[in-house]
C-alpha positions in Angstrom: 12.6 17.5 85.8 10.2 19.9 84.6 11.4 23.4 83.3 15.4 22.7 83.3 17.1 23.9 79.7 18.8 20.7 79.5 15.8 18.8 79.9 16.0 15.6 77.7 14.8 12.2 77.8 18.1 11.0 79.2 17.4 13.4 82.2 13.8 12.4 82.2 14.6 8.6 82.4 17.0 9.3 85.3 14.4 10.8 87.4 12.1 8.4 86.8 14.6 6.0 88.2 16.0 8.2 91.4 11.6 8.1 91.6 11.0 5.1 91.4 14.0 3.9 94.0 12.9 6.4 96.3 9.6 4.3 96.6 11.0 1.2 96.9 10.3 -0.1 93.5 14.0 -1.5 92.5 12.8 -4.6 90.3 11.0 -1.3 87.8 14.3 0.8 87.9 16.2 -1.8 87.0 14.1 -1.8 84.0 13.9 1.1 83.0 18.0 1.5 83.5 17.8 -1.2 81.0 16.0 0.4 78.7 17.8 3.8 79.5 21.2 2.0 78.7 19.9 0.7 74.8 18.2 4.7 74.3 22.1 6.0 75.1 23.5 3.1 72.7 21.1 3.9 70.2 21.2 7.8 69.9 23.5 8.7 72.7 23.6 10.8 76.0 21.4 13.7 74.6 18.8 12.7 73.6 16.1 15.8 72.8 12.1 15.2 73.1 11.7 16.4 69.8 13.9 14.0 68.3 11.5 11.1 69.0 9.6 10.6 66.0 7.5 8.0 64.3 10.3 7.1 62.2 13.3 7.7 64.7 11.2 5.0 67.1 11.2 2.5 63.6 15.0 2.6 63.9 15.5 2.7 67.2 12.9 -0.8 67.3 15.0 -2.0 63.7 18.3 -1.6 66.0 16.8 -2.8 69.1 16.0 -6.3 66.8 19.7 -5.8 65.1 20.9 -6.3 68.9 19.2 -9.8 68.8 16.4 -8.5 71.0 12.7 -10.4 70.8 9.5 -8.7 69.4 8.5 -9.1 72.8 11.5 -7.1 74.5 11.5 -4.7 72.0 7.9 -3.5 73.1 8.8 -3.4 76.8 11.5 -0.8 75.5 9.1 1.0 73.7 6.2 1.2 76.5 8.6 2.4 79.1 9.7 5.2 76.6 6.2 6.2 75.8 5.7 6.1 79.4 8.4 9.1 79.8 6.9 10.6 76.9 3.2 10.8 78.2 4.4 12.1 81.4 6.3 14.8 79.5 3.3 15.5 77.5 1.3 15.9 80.9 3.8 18.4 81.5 3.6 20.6 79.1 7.2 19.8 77.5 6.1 18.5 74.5 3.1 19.3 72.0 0.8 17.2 71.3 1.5 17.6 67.6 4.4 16.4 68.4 3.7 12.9 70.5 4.8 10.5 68.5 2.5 7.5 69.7 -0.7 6.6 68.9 -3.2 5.7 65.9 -1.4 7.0 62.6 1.3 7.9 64.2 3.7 4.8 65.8 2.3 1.9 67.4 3.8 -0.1 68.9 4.4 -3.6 67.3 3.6 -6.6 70.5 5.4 -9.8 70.2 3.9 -13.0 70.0 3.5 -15.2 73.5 6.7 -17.9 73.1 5.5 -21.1 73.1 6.2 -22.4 76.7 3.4 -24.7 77.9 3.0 -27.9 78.8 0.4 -30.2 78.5 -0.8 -31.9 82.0 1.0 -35.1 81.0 4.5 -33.5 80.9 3.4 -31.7 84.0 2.8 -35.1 85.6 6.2 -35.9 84.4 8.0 -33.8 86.1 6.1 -33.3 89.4 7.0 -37.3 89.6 10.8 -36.9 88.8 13.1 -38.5 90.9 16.5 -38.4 91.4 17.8 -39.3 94.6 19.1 -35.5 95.6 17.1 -33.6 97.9 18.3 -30.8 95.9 16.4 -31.8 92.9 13.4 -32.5 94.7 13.3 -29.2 96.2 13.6 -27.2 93.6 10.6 -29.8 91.7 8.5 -28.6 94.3 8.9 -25.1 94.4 8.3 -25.1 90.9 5.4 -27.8 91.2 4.1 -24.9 93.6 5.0 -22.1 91.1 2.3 -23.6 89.0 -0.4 -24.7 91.1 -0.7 -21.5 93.1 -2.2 -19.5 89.8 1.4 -19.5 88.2 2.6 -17.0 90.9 6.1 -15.0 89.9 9.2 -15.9 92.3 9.0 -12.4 93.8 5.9 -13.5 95.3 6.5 -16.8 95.9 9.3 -15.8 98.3 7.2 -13.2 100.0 4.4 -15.5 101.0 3.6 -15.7 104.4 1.1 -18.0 107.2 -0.8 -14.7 107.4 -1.6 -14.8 103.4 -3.4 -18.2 104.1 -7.2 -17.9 104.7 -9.9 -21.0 104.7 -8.3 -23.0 102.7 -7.0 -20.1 100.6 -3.8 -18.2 99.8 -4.4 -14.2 99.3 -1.2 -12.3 98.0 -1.1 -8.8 96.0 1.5 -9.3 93.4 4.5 -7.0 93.3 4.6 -6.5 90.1 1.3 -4.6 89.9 1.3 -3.7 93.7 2.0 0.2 92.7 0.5 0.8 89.2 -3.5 -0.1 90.0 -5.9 1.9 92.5 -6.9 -0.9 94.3 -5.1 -3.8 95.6 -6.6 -6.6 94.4 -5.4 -9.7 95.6 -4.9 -13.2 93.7 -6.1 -16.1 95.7 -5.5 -19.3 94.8 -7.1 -22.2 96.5 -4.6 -24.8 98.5 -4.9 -28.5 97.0 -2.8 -31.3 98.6 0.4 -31.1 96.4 0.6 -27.8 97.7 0.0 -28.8 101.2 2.2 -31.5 101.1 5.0 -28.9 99.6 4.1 -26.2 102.5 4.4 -29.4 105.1 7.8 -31.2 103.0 9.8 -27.6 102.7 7.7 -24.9 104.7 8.7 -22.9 107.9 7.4 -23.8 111.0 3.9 -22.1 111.0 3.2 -19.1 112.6 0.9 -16.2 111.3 4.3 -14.2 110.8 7.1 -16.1 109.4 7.5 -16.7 105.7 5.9 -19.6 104.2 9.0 -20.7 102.7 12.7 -20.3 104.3 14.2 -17.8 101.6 13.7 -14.7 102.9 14.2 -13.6 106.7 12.5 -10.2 107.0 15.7 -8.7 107.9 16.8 -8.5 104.3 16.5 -4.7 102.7 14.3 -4.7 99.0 17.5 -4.9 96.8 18.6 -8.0 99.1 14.7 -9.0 98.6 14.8 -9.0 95.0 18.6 -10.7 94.7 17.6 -13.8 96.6 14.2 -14.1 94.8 16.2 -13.6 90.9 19.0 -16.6 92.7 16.0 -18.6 93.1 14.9 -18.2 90.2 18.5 -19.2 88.8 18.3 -22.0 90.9 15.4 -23.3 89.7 16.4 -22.8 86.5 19.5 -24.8 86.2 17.8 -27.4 87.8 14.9 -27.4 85.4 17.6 -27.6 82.4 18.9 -30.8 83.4 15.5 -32.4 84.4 13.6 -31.3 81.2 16.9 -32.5 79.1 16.7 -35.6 81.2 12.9 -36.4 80.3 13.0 -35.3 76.6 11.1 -32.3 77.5 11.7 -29.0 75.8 13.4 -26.7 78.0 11.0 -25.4 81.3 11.8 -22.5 83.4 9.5 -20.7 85.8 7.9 -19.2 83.3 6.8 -22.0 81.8 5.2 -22.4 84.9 3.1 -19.2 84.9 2.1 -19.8 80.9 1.4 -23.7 81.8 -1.2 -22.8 84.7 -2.6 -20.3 81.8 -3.1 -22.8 79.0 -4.0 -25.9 80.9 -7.1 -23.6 82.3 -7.8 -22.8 78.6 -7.7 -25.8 77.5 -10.0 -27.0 80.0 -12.6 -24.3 79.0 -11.9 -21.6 81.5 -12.6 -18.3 80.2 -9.9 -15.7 79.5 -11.4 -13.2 81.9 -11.2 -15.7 84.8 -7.5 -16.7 83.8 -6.7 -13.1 83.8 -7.9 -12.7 87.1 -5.9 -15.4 87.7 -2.9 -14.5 87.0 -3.5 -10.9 88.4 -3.1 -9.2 84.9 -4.6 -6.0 85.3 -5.0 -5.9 81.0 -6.9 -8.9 78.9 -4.3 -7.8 76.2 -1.8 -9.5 78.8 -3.5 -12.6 79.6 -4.5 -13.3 75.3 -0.5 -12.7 74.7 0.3 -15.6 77.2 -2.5 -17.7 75.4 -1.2 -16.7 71.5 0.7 -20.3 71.6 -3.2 -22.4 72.7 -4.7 -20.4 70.0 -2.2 -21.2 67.4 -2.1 -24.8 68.4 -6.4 -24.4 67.9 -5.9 -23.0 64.2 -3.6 -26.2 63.9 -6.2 -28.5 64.9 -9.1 -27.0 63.5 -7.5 -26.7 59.9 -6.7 -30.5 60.5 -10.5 -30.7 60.5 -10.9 -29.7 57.3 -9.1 -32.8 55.4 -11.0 -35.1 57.2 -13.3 -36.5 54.2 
């Protein structure tokens, strides 16, 4: 998009997105539509580089709130935005007098992790639920197995095959971060007998090239892919609502999955650079965002300390 008179960050966002579905990468052009669609509703279909300013991004993050957005979403906006704006600035198309990012300039605000964990007595409450439906104890497992295997996403989860399993050891690249790093460093997260006994209860037959799990075929294109891991997800979901509601838990989704494996390894002692290799973060800032609920819960204790006499 370089060099074009009507060059603006709508156009900019568009080619990013015709880029990045050119590659293959639908899940991040849905997100950055996303974020394309609130720019538009914000400040329209014209929107010039040199209209992004320090205080034009304060109201667009103040209407971006008004919208009933999360601190959180709000700075994925904003990162994919300055991720348009750096590449424009590579480009020439915009001083950099006039980048409006950075240290005295805007920074971007990060939202606080959302308390989602669960302690391992709640976790042992639900990986014992019970039922009767096969149904329920299907979608127990595969969230049982969402957590145990280093709080893996769904997209991966579905994507996991025989081949991925290695002495005693599962070995995936996550999709999330597949594209954005140099190298492909794998997660691998060691098989204990719940998992075992979920592979052996739900699993494919084995064979080095079949899918782990009987969600995906092979046959299915990327967008087909990503539809039947986000109905999972769903599925899981609305399961989880009436199982948590059912215990007295607070409400648990998948994620609460992925920040439970975080904080029960915390609270055991683990050290955040070992969780974050974990998890497959490729930024510390990541993995201490997932954590900000442990470290609040620490203050709580700590200052409870303090009264003790």
């Amino acid at each position: 998009w370089k060099g074009a008179a009507s060059d603006t960050v709508n156009t900019a966002f568009r080619a990013k997105m015709d880029q990045l579905e050119h590659a293959g990468r639908v899940g991040s052009m849905v997100v950055y539509r996303g974020v394309l669609l609130g720019l538009e509703r914000f400040a329209g279909s014209h929107i010039r580089f040199d209209a992004v300013t320090p205080s034009w991004l304060g109201r667009y993050s103040a209407f971006l709130l008004s919208e009933g957005k999360a601190q959180t979403t709000v700075a994925i906006h904003l990162r994919h935005l300055r991720a348009i704006l750096n590449e424009a600035r590579r480009q020439g198309m915009i001083r950099e007098a006039q980048y409006p990012f950075g240290k005295d300039r805007y920074e971007i605000q990060e939202g606080e992790g959302r308390k989602m964990a669960l302690t391992l007595e709640q976790i042992g409450m639900l990986a014992r639920y019970e039922d009767g439906s096969d149904a329920t104890a299907k979608y127990r497992d595969y969230w049982l197995f969402l957590y145990l295997c280093n709080g893996i996403n769904v997209a991966d989860f579905v994507r996991l095959r025989y081949s991925d399993i290695e002495d005693g050891e599962i070995s995936y690249v996550r999709k999330k971060t597949e594209h954005r790093t140099k190298s492909r460093k794998a997660v691998r997260a060691i098989i204990v007998p719940q998992m075992q006994d979920i592979i052996s209860r739900w699993g494919n037959k084995e064979s080095p090239d079949s899918f782990i799990f009987p969600i995906l075929t092979g046959k299915e294109s990327i967008e087909e892919q990503r539809q039947k891991a986000k109905d999972l997800t769903s599925c899981i979901n609305r399961k989880f609502r009436s199982i948590s509601k059912a215990l007295g838990l607070p409400p648990v989704s998948t994620y609460t999955a992925r920040h439970s494996f975080a904080t029960v390894l915390k609270r055991s002692g683990a050290s955040i650079a070992y969780i974050s290799e974990s998890l497959g973060h490729t930024d510390l800032k990541t993995t201490e965002n997932y954590l900000a609920s442990f470290e609040r819960e620490e203050r709580e204790k700590n200052a409870a300390l303090l009264t003790r006499f």
